[in-house]
C-alpha positions in Angstrom: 66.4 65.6 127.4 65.1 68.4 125.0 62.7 65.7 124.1 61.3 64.9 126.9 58.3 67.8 127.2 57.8 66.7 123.0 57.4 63.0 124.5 55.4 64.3 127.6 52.6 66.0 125.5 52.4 62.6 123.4 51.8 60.7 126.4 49.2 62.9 127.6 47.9 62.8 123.9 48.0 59.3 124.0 46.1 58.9 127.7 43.6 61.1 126.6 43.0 59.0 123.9 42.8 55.5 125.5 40.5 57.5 128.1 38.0 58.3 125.1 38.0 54.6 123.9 37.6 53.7 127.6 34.5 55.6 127.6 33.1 54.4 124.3 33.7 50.8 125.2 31.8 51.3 128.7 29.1 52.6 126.5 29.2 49.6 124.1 26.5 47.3 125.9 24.0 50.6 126.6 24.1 50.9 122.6 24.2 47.0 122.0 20.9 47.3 124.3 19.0 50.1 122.8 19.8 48.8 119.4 18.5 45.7 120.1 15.6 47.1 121.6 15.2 49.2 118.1 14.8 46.0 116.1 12.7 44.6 118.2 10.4 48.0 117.8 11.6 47.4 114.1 9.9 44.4 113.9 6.9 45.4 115.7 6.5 48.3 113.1 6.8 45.7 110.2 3.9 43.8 111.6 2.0 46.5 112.0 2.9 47.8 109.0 1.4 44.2 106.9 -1.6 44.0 109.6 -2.8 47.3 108.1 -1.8 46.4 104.4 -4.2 43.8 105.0 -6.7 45.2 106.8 -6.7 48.2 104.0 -7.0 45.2 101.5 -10.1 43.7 103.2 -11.7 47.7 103.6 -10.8 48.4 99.7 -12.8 44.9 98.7 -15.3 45.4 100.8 -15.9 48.9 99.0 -15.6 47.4 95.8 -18.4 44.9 97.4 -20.6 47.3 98.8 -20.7 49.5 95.6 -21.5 46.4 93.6 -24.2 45.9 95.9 -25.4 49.2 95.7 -25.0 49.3 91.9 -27.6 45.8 92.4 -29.5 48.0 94.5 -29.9 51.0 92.5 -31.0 48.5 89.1 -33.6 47.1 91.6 -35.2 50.5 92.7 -34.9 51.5 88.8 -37.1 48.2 88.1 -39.6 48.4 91.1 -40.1 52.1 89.9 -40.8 51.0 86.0 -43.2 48.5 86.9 -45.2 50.3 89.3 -45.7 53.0 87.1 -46.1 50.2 84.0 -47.2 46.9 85.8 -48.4 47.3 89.2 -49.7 43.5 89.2 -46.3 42.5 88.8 -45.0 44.7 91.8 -46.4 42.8 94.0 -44.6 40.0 92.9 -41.3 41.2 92.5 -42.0 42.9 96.2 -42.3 39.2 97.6 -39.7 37.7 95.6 -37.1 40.8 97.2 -38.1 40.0 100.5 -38.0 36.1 100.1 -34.6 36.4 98.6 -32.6 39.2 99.1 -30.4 38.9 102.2 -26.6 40.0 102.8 -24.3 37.9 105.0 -22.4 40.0 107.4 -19.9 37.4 109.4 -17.8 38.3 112.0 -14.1 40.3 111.1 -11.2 38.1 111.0 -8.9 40.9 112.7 -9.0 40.5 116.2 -9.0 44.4 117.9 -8.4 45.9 114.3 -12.0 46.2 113.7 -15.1 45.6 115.4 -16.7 43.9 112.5 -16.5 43.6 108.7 -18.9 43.8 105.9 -17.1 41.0 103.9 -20.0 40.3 100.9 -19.8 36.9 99.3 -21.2 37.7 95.5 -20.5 33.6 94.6 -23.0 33.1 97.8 -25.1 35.7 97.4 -29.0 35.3 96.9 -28.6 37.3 93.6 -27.2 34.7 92.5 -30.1 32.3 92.5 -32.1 35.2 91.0 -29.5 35.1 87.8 -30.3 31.5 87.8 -33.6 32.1 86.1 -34.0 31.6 82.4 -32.9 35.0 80.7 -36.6 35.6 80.2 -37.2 35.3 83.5 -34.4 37.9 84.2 -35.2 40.0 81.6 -39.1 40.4 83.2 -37.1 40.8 86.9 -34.7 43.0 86.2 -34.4 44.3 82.6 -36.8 47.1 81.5 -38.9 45.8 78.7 -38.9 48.0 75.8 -42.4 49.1 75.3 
């Protein structure tokens, strides 16, 4: 019997024990639940996450667009100024041919509620295109500068 308070304690030791893993298991299908929800938010991130990637994509070529276009733009206001100063008969003409010709297509964005709209620039359909269609004379009186 001098055992018995050493065998006492390791009952109790043991009870609390079992109580402990008691308590975890009741836990078990609050945590099975939250973690489930936390890869369903998981998930949600990762789409979000590639529906920017894109998005960012589609911004970054249409800035590499837009500067293209400006760059165009920039040539063009570089000629119109050369030949009114140097030709201002042919001014005229290149005046028409911009505004017969010279249009940008701005469709409608392909991300629902991500944007409102997108300035997606088509260079292969672009109306610049049939401009660089002409002979190379005819480019180099439209656009280069002749060397006078």
């Amino acid at each position: 019997m001098k055992n018995q308070p050493l065998i006492d304690q390791q009952n109790q030791q043991l009870l609390k024990k079992i109580h402990q893993q008691d308590a975890i298991l009741q836990q078990l299908p609050a945590l099975q639940q939250k973690m489930e929800k936390l890869q369903l938010f998981i998930t949600f991130l990762s789409q979000e996450n590639e529906d920017l990637k894109q998005e960012n994509r589609i911004l970054k070529q249409n800035l590499q667009e837009t500067e293209t276009y400006n760059k165009l733009g920039n040539q063009i206001d570089t000629k119109r100024q050369f030949v009114s100063r140097k030709k201002p008969d042919q001014m005229q003409q290149f005046e028409e041919f911009l505004h017969h010709s010279v249009t940008l297509d701005v469709p409608e964005s392909p991300q629902k509620n991500k944007m409102e709209q997108s300035m997606k620039f088509k260079p292969s359909q672009s109306p610049f295109k049939e401009t660089f269609g002409l002979s190379s004379d005819e480019q180099q009186e439209l656009f280069g500068l002749d060397q006078e």
